[in-house]
N, C-alpha and C positions, 0 to 999 in steps of 0.2 A: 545546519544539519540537513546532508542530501536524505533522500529516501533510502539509499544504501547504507547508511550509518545507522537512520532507525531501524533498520532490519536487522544489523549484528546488534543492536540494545537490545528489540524483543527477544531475538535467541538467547543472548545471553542470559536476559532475565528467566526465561524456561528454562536454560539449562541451570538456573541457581537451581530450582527446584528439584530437579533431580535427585538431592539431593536428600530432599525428604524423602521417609520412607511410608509405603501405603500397605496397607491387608489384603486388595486388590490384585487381578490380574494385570499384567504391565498396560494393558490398552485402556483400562479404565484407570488405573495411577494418569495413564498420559494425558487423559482427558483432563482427571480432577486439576491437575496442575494445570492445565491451559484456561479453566475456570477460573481460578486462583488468583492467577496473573490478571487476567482479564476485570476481575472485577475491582481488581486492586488500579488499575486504569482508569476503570469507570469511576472507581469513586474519586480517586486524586484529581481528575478531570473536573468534576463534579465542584471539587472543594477550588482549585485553579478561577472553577466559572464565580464560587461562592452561591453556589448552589446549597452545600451544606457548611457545616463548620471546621475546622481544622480538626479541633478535638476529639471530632469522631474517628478520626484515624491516627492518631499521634500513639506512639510507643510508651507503655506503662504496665500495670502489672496484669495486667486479664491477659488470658492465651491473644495473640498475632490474630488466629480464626474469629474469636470470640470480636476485636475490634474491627475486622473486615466486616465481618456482618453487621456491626453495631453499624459502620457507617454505609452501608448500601441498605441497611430498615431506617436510618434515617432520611430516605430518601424515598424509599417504598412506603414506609406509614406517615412519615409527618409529612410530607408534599403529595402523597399518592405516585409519585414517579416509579416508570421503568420496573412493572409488577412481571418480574425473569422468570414466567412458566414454563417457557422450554428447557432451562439447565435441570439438570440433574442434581442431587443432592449429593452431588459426590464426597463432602468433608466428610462423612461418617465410617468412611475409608481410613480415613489418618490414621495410622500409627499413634499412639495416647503415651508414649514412651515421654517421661517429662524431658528426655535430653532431645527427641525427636522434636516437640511442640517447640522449645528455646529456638531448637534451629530453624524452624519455621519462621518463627516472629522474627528471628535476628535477617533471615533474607527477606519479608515482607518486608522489614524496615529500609532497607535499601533498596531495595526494587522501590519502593512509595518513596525515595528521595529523587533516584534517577528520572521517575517519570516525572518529576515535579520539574529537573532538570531540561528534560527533552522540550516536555509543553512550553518551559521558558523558551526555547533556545526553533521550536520549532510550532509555532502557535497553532496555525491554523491545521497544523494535520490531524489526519483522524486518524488518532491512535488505537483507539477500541476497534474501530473497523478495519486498521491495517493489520494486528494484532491476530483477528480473529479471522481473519480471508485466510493468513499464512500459515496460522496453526489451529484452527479448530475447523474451518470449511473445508473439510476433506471430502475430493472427490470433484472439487465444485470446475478445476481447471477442465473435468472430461463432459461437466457440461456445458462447457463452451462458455462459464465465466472466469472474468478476469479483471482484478481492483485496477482502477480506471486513474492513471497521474494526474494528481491533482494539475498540472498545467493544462490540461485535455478538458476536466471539469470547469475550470474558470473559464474557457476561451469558449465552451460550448454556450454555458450561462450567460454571458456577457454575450455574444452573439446573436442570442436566441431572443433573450429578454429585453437588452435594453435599445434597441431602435424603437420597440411600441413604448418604452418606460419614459425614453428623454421624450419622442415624441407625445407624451401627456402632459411629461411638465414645462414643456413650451405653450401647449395649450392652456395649460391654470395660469402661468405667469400672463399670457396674453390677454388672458381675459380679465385678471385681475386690472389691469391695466390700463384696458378699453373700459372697465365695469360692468365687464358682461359677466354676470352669478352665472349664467345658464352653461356657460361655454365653461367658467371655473369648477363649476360642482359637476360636471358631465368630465372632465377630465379628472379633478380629486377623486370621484366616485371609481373613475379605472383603476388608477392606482391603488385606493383601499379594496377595489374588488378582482385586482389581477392573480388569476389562480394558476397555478405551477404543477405539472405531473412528473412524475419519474414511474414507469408502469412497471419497469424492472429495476429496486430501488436501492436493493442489496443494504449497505448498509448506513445508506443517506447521503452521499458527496454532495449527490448532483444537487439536494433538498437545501444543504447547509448552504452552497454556493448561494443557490436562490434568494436564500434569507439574507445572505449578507446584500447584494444587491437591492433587493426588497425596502432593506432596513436601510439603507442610502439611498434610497428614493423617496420613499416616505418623509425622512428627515427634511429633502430639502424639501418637499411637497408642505411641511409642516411649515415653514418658513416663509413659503409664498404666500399661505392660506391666513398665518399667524394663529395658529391652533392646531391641538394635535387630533391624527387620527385616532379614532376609538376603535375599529374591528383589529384585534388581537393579530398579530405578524404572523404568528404561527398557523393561522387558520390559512396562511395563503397556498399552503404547501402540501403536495398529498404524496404518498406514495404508496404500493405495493409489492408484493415479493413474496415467494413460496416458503424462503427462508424463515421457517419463525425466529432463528436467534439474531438471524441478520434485522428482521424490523425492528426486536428491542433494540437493537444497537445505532437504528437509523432513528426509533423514537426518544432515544436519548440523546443524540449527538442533534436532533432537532430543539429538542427542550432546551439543553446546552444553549446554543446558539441563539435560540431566541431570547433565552434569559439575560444572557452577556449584552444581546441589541437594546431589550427594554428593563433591567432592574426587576423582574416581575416576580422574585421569592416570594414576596407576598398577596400576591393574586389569590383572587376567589376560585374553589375549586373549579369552577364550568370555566372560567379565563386563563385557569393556567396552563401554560405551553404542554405539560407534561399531557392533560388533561387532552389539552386540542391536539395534541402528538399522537396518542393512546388511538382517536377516534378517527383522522385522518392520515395515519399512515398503518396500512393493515396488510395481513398475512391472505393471500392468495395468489391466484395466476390469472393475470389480466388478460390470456389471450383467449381464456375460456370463459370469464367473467362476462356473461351476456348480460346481467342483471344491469352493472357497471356501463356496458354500452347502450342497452335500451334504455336506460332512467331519463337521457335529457341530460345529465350533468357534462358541460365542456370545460374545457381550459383553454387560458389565452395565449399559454405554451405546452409544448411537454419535450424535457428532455433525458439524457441516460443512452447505457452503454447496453444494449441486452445480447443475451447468449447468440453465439455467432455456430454454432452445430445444429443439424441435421435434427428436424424436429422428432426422430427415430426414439435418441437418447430419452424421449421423454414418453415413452412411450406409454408409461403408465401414469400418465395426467394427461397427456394429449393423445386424442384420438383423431388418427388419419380422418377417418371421415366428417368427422369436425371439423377441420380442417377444411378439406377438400368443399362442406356444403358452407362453410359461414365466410372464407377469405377467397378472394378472389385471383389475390397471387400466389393460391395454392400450388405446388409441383411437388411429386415425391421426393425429389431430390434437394427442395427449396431449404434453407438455413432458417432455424427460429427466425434470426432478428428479420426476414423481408415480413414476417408477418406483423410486427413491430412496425414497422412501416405502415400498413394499413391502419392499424389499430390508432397509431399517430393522427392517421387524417379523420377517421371516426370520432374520439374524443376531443379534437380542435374547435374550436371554434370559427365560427367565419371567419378568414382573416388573423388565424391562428400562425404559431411559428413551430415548426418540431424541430428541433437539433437533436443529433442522435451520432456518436461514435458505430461504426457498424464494417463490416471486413469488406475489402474494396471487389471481392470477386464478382459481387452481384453484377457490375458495372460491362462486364462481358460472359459472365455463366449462360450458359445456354440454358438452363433449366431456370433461369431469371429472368425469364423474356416476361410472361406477365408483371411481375412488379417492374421491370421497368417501361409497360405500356399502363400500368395501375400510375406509376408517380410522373408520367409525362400529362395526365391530368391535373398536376399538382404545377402552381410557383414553384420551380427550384431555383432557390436563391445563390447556394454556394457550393462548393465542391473543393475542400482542401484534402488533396489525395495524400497522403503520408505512407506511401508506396514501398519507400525505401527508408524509413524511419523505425527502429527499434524500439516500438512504442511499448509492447508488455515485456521485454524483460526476458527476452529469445526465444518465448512462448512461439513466436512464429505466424504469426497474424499480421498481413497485412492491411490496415486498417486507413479509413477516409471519414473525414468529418462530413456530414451531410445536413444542409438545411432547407428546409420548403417553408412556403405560405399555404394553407390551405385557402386557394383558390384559384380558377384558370387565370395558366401566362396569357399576359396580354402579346398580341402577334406582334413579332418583331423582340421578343421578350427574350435578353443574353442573362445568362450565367455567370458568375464568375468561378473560374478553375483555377485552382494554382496546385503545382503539385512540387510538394517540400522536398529538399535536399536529403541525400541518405544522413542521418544522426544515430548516433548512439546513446546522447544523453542530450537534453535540454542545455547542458552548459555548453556544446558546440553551436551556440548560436545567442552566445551573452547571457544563459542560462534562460529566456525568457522564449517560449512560445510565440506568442504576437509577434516579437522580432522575426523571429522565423517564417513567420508569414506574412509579415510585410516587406520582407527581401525577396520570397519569391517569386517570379515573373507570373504574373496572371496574367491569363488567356479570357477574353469574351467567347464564351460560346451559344449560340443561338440554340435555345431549346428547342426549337422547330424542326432542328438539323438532327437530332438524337433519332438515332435509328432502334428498334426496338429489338433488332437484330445482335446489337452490343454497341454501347457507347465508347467513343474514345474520344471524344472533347477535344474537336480540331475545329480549328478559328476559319473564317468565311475563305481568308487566304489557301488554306492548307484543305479546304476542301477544294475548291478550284485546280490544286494543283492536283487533286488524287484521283481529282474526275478524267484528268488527263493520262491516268493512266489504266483507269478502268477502260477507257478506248481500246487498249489490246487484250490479246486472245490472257487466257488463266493459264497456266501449268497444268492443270486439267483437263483441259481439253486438246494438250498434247503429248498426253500419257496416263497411265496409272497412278496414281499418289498410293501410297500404303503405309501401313503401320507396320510393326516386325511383328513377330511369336514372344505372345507369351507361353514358357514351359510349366508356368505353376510352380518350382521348384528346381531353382539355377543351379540351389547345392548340388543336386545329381548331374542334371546335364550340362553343364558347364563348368562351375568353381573348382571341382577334383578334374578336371579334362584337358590333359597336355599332351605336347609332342616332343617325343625324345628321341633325337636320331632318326629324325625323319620317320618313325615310327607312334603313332598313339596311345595313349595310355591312361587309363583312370590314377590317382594315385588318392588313398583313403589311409589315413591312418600308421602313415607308414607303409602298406604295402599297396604293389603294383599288380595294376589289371590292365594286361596287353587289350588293346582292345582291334576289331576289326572296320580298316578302313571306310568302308562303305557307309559306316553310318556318322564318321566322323568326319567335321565342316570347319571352317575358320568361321569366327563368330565376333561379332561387332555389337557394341553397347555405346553409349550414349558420350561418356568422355572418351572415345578412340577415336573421334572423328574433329577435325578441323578444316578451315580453306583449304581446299585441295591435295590434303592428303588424310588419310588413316592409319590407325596401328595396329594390323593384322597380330594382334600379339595373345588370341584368344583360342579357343577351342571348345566345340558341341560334340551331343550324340544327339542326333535326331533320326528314331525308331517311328517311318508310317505306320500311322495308325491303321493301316487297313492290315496288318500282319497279326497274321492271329497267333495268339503266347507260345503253343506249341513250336508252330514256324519258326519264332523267333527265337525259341529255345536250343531247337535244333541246329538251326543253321548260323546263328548268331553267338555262340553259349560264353564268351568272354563278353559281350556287350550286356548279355543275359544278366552274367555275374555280378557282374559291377553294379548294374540299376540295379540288382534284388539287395542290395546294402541298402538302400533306401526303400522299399520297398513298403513299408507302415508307412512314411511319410508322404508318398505317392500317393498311396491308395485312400489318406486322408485329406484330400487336395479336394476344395470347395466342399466341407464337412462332411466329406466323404460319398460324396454324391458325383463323383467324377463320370465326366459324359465320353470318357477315352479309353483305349486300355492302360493298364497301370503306369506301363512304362513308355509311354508316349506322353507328346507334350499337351499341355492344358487347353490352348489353342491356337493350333499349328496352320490356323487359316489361309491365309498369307504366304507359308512356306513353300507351297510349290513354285509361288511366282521369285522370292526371295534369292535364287540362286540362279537369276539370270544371267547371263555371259557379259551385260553392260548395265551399269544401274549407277546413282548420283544417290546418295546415302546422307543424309543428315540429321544432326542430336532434334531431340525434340525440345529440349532444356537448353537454352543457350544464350547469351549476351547479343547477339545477334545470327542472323541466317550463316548458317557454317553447310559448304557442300564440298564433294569430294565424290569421284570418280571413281566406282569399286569395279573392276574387270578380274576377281577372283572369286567369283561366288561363293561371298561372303551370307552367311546368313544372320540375321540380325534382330537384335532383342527387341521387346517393348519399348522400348524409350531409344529406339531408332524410326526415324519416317523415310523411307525410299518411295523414287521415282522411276519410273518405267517406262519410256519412249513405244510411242506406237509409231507404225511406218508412216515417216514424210515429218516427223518434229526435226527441227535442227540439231547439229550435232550434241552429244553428251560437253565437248568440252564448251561451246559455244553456253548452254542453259548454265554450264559450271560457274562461268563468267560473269552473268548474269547473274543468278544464286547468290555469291559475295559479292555481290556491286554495292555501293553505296545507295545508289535510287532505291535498289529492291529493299531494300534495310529498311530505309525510311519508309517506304510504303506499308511495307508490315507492319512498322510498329503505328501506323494512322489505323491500322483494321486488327491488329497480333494481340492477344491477353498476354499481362505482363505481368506475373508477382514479383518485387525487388526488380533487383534489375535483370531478372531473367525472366525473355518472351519463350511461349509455349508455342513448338513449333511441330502441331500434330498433323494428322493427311490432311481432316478439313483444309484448317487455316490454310495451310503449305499449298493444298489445290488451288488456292483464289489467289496465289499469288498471281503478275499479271508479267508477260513475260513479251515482248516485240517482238516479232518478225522481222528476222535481217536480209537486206539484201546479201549477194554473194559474197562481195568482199567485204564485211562487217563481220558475217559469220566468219570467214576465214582469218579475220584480222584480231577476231577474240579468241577464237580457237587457237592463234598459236601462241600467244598471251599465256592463254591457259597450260602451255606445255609448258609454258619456262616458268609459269610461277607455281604449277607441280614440283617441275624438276628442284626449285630453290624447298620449296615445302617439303620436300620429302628428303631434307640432307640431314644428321645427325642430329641432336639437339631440339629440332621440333622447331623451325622459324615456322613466326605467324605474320599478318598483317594486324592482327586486332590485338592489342593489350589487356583486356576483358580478364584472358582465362591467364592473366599472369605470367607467360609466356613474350621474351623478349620481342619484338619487333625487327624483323630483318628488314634493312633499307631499300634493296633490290626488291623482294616482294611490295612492297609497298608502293615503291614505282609504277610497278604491272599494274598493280593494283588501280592504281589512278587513272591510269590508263586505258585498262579498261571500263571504271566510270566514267568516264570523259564520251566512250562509243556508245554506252548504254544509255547515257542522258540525252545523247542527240536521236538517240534509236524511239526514246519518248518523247520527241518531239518537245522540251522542256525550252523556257529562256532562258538566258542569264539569270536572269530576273529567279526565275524557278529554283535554277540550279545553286547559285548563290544561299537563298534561302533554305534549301536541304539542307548544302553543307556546311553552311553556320549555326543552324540549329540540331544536326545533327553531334557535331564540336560540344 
């Protein structure tokens, strides 16, 4: 059973419930049933561990309510576990109708069969906490969490934990061996005293994993020793979380799990899991938890997935200034999880390991420069970029496994990168994680090399070659680079704005607003533009803002018309603080240079550098970047040539932010492209290149050279195409050797 199978059983088990009927308003009915189910989970789980008895939940004559309860206080008063102060007492809601209660027990009893089915059929998953992420942590996706696939969980674990784990039970076996006590009991003593964090714990994955490793270490540690460990499994493991319902549910799925490793139902109160669960796994927020960092207390790992938003959302438990005086990769614009990152290297111990699921943006955000001059003081061990991997579920997070040693790289100190295949699901790769990353190519990269500017984890090779091209002039320093206009509001000036008959027109609703040419533009957005050509198929009103409303009223009053349709929604544009007149655009910065008489226009979003030749002053959205030739650059078609070459490509993407497979192609970036100086006949030689593979790009149908955007491949463009990477690579001054290696790794 995949994880999508157990998502239609929890629905469905909810939607049995439906079915009963509450006293209730429907938000609290919805709740009490997500209660309901949940703890009919907890307990079947419970009784699966044998944790409790069967009997306390089997079908007989007492109300369905009255045996749930029966067996979750069997669990709460005779063991002390899992004491559920956050729920609500929502049963007192039920409906008392006796044909209402029948139908309640008659769906508890099925539902408490199915889960019995599911835990057979799918052991290790954590049903209470998959259960209750989906349907009772509402809210939790907008602050930037998200339940973590158990493949992601085990591979972080097992990475984290066991190179210090196997390395102690080579140490105890050796010394047993030699008969050295000293070397045996200094190694048994790591292993009974190795302590595990999860600081953001939700509702325990990362904690369970731990134990299971833990509890197979121990075992064979017991084996070398020929005696067992005495300090309690459960004691190894700690975690935190804001969530109160999420910690019962991580202190239970802890208890669970330790009880299934060691038999321990009948443990003395102070030893029992449930007990050492209660007291190390607790409700707060460890990034304000000062008490937690100044005690002294370390761990000899910590791992876990934490919120990947904007420490904004939390605004009322975290405070900016906090922030700002206690972390040091503080930026306004920083994501919770880089503060997760610190807080990692503070509770480590010397020679600690942090594995941490965390969103890959950090690795080129500009507002990420401290945390990644904070963690180039750190061992960074690994880096499995999962870039192009559907890892939450279209949530939309591109996400990278991260691991460190808390202590400086020794000089000379590589990396390993590997960056996974696009998946959809773990079964595109034998269903197994590890496969997946032991197929794909890893890269050594010299932590030395990590630029604080933005990492892009190119090998000693592939820097060599990029320094070769950092030797010519940028695209900036033979022209303007720009971004387009943002309007604040496309609906007005653009989305109703056509031309009919060679005339302009707003068109809302049904009716038509002639409008006057003068303020109407051809306009360019982000998918019109490809190699060497675009599709003028748009239209603007663009009203200077220096025109004051009267003016514009008068002399304008069909252009007038049309924007006063919008005209609430205008005047609400940046919560109504608008620094423009109404009916002018948001910020129109940019616009005057925009409709220059020759400009090279490209997506900022793209599968690779797309340009194109615009000599219709076109004006152009946000998510266009134009180029603007100063007197003495080479020609526009020569830079064009250039632009979509294969060299250029590849060099972008050694210095280009890439989510999925699409690079971010803004003025910055686009300025530092790096661009040669052609002799006479080079320039000329690409420039007429450029005309024929316009004239092919611009025939019906839309022919490309790049397959990317799903558009067929013309064979004649591609020719050119070659062609003119063939001038380009020699114009960089590359080898074979060089050239070779681009275009086989770029393939």
């Amino acid at each position: 059973m995949d994880a999508a199978d157990l998502m239609a059983r929890l629905d469905r088990w909810l939607a049995e419930l439906g079915k009963v009927r509450f006293t209730c308003d429907g938000e609290t009915a919805k709740r009490a049933r997500g209660e309901i189910v949940l703890r009919a989970i907890m307990a079947r789980v419970a009784v699966e561990a044998r944790a409790i008895d069967d009997t306390t939940i089997r079908s007989g004559t007492a109300p369905a309510l009255d045996q749930l309860d029966d067996s979750l206080d069997a669990i709460i008063s005779t063991r002390d576990l899992f004491p559920l102060t956050s729920h609500e007492n929502l049963h007192k809601h039920l409906d008392g109708a006796r044909g209402n209660i029948a139908l309640l027990s008659e769906i508890i009893a099925r539902i408490t069969t199915e889960i019995k089915e599911a835990i057979a059929v799918a052991p290790g998953a954590d049903i209470p906490g998959l259960f209750y992420e989906r349907h009772m942590a509402t809210g939790k996706n907008k602050k930037g969490i998200v339940y973590t696939p158990a493949p992601i969980v085990q591979f972080i674990v097992k990475r984290t934990m066991e190179p210090v784990l196997s390395n102690l039970l080579r140490l105890a076996s050796t010394g047993v061996k030699n008969g050295d006590g000293q070397v045996m009991m200094r190694a048994i003593a790591g292993i009974a005293g190795f302590s595990v964090l999860d600081p953001a714990c939700g509702t325990g994955l990362f904690l369970v994993e731990a134990l299971k490793l833990l509890r197979a270490t121990r075992e064979r540690a017991e084996e070398i020793i020929g005696a067992p460990l005495t300090v309690p499994l459960a004691s190894q493991v700690h975690g935190i979380d804001e969530d109160p319902r999420a910690v019962e549910i991580a202190r239970f799925n802890v208890t669970i799990a330790a009880m299934i490793a060691g038999n321990m139902r009948d443990a003395g109160h102070d030893d029992h899991p449930a007990t050492i669960a209660s007291n190390n796994i607790i409700v707060g927020n460890a990034i304000t938890d000062l008490a937690l960092q100044n005690s002294g207390t370390r761990f000899d790992a910590i791992v876990g997935n934490p919120p990947y938003v904007n420490y904004k959302k939390y605004l009322d438990r975290i405070d900016r200034k906090f922030l700002e005086q206690h972390y040091r990769v503080f930026d306004g614009q920083a994501d919770l999880s880089y503060y997760f990152f610190e807080l990692h290297a503070r509770l480590l111990k010397a020679g600690g390991m942090s594995g941490q699921v965390s969103s890959r943006y950090f690795i080129q955000a500009s507002h990420a420069r401290r945390l990644r001059e904070f963690l180039a003081g750190q061992e960074i061990d690994e880096i499995i970029d999962m870039n192009d991997c559907d890892v939450f579920g279209g949530i939309g997070i591109h996400p990278l496994l991260f691991f460190f040693t808390k202590c400086l790289a020794a000089p000379g100190h590589e990396l390993a990168y590997r960056n996974l295949p696009a998946m959809k699901s773990w079964n595109d790769n034998g269903g197994s994680l590890d496969l997946a990353i032991q197929h794909a190519p890893e890269k050594r990269v010299l932590q030395a090399s990590l630029d604080a500017g933005g990492w892009c984890m190119l090998t000693t090779r592939e820097l060599g070659i990029q320094a070769k091209f950092d030797a010519h002039p940028s695209l900036g320093d033979l022209g303007d680079v720009l971004g387009g206009a943002e309007t604040g509001h496309d609906e007005a000036f653009a989305k109703h704005v056509v031309m009919e008959g060679g005339e302009p027109a707003g068109i809302l609703d049904g009716k038509k607003y002639p409008l006057e040419r003068e303020f109407v533009h051809p306009w360019l957005k982000n998918g019109d533009i490809r190699e060497y050509h675009h599709d003028a198929r748009h239209w603007c009103i663009y009203v200077p803002p220096d025109i004051d409303e009267a003016t514009f009223k008068a002399q304008y009053p069909m252009a007038h018309a049309f924007l006063s349709c919008f005209k609430p929604a205008l005047e609400g544009r940046d919560n109504g603080k608008i620094q423009v007149p109404w009916y002018a655009w948001r910020r129109p910065r940019n616009v005057k240079n925009l409709d220059a008489s020759a400009k090279i226009v490209m997506p900022y979003k793209a599968p690779r550098l797309r340009a194109s030749i615009d000599t219709g002053k076109a004006y152009c959205s946000y998510d266009v970047t134009v180029f603007i030739p100063r007197a003495g650059a080479p020609s526009l078609a020569y830079l064009a040539g250039v632009l979509n070459s294969l060299p250029v490509s590849w060099y972008f993407a050694t210095r280009g932010k890439r989510m999925g497979n699409i690079y971010e192609f803004y003025s910055g970036p686009v300025s530092n492209v790096r661009v040669p100086i052609p002799d006479a006949t080079s320039e000329r030689s690409i420039a007429s290149l450029v005309e024929e593979a316009t004239a092919i790009a611009s025939r019906p149908g839309g022919a490309s050279n790049d397959a990317s955007d799903g558009r067929a491949i013309e064979p004649d463009l591609e020719a050119i195409q070659r062609r003119i990477d063939e001038i380009v690579f020699s114009l960089f001054e590359l080898s074979r050797e060089d050239i070779d290696f681009i275009s086989d790794g770029w393939k």
